[in-house]
TIDRENTOR-716958 format. One record per residue (C-alpha): residue in one letter; x, y, z. Coordinates in steps of 0.05 Angstrom, whole numbers, plus 5000, padded with zeros to 4 digits. Layout:
BEGIN
type|px|py|pz
a|X|Y|Z .
...
END
This chain:
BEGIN
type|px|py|pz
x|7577|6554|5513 .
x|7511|6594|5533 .
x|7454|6561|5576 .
x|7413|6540|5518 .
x|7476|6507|5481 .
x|7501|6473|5551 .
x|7413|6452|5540 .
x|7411|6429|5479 .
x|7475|6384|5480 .
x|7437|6351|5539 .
x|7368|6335|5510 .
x|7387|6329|5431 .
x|7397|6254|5446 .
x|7336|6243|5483 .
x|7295|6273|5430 .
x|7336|6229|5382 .
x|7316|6167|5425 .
x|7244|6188|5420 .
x|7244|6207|5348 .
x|7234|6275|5358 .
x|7259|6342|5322 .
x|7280|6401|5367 .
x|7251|6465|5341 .
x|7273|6515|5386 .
x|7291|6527|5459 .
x|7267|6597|5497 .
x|7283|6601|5566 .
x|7265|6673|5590 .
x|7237|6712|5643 .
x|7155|6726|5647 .
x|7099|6756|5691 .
x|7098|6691|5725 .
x|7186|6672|5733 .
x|7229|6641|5688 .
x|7203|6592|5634 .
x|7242|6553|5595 .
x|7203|6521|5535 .
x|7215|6468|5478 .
x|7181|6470|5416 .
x|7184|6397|5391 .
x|7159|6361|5336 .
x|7154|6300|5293 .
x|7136|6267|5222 .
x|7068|6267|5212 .
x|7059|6317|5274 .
x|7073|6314|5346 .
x|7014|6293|5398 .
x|6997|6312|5464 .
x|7020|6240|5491 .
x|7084|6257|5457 .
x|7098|6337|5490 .
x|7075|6301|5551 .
x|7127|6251|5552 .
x|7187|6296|5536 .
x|7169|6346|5589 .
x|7171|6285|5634 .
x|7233|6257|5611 .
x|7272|6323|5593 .
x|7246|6345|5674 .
x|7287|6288|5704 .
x|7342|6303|5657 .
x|7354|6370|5673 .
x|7336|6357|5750 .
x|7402|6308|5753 .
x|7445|6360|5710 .
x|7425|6413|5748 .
x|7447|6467|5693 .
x|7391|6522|5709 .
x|7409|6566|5760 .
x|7347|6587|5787 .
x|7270|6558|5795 .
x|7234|6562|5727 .
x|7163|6532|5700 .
x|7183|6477|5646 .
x|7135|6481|5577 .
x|7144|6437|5519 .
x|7100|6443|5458 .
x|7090|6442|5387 .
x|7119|6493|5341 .
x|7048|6518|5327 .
x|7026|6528|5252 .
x|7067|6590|5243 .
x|7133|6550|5264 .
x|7189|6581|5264 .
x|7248|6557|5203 .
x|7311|6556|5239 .
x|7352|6510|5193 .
x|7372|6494|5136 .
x|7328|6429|5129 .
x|7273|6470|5150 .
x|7274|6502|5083 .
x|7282|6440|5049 .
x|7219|6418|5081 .
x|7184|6468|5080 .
x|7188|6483|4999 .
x|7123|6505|4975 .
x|7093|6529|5037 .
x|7076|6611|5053 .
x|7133|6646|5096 .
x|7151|6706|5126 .
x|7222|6723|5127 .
x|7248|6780|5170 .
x|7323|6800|5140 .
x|7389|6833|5176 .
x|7398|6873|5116 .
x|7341|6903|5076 .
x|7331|6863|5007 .
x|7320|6894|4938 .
x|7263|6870|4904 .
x|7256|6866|4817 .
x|7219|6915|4791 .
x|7213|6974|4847 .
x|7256|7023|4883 .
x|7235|6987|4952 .
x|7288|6953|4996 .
x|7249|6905|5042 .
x|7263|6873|5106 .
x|7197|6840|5108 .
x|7187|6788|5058 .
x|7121|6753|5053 .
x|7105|6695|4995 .
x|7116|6625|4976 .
x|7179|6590|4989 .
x|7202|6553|4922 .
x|7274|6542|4927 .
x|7327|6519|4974 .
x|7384|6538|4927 .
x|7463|6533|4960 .
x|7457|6590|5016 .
x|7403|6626|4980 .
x|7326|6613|4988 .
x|7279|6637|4933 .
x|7212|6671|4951 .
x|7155|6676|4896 .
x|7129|6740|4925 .
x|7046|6741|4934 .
x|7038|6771|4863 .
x|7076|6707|4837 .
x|7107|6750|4786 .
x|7167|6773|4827 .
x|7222|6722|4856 .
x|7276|6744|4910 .
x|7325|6710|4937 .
x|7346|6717|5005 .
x|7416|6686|5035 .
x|7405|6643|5095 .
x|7465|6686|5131 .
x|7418|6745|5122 .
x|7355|6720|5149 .
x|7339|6745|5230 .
x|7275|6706|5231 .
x|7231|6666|5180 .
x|7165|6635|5206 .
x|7101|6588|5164 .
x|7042|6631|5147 .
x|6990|6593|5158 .
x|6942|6564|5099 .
x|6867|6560|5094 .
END
């Protein structure tokens, strides 16, 4: 198991305890050393109280396991408005909403010659291992595999 696994298996039940979702882990080197950052969050949205809490209690967990190797600054945050969609339920939750999906393989879209790897529009569908995107001129659906997608990420609404 990698560092982040040998991580997460540590703090998934503290964020359980404190009714909190785990977004994603980074832990990666910087200008400034070694960070290792949480993205957390919660229904009805996560609060500063809340990120302040975890880092406290996640800090003393890690300090007794001692699994990181070296010195490193400890950030935990929200996911942002352009979260990132990691999982399945993400998708689920997340039906209706603008993404941007970055794909392994390039994707063929209806109607053109074009094979994308970028995939921008509204995410309708959660269907078996397939999500559907209406593209942005809401004439053109494609559906993606979740096996095939590298990254997928909100797009922000005003």
């Amino acid at each position: 198991m990698d560092l982040i696994g040998k991580i997460e298996v540590l703090v998934l039940p503290l964020f359980e305890e404190m009714n909190l979702e785990l977004v994603d882990i980074e832990y990666r080197r910087e200008p400034q050393g070694w960070v290792l950052r949480f993205f957390l969050d919660k229904e009805g949205g996560i609060t500063l109280d809340d990120c302040a809490a975890a880092s406290r209690q996640i800090s003393s967990l890690l300090d007794v396991d001692d699994v990181i190797p070296t010195t490193y600054n400890l950030e935990v945050s929200s996911p942002g408005l352009d979260r990132p969609l990691k999982k399945r339920a993400d998708f689920e939750r997340f039906t209706d909403h603008l993404v941007k999906i970055k794909t392994i393989d390039p994707i063929a879209v209806a109607g053109t010659d074009k094979r994308r790897k970028t995939i921008s529009g509204r995410l309708i569908a959660l269907e078996q291992d397939d999500i559907v995107i209406a593209l942005q001129d809401r004439q053109t659906e494609v559906r993606v595999s979740l096996s095939n997608i590298d990254a997928a990420h909100l797009v922000p609404e005003f």
